[in-house]
N, C-alpha and C positions, 0 to 999 in steps of 0.2 A: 596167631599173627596179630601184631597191633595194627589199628588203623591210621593214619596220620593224618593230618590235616595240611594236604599240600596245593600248593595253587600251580604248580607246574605241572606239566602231563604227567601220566604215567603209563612207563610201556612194560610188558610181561614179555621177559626172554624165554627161550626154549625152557633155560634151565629152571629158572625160578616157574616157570610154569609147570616141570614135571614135579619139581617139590610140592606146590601148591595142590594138586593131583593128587601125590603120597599121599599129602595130610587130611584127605578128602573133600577139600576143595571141587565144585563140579560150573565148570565154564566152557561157554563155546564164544569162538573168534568169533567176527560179526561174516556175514554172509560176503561182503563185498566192502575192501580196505580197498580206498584210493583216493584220491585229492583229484580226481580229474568231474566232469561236469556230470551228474546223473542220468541225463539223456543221452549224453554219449556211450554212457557204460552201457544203458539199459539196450542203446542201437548194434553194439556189439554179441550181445545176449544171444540167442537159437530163441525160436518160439517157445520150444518147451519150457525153459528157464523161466521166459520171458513171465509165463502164465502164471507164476508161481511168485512172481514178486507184488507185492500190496502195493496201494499209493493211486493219486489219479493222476501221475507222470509216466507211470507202466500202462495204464487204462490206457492213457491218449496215443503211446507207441505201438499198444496191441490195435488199436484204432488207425493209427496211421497207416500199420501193415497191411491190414485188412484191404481201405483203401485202394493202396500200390496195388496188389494181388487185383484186383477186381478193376482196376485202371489198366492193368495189363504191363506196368512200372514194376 
């Protein structure tokens, strides 16, 4: 496959993704696709998930939880 030089996005469909796959291409989606705010995602998360995410925006939510819990919230 050639590479191009594009300034517009670029999205991978199911299909050109199993092709890509065939020709041994090896890629993973990202963890979390969304346009919505990262604290919100991260608020909807289970703890376990939550542990498992990097960042010090995860830090401060597993801190907020903690928190709540031990406030009795």
């Amino acid at each position: 496959m050639e590479q191009q030089n594009a300034t517009e996005p670029f999205f991978i469909t199911e299909e050109i993704g199993a092709m890509m796959v065939a020709a041994g291409y090896e890629f993973e989606p990202p963890l979390i696709a969304c346009t919505g705010r990262l604290r919100d995602v991260l608020g909807r998360m289970g703890d376990t998930e939550l542990a498992l995410q990097p960042g010090e925006i995860a830090d401060q939510e597993c801190a907020r939880r903690q928190a709540a819990c031990l406030s009795g919230g």
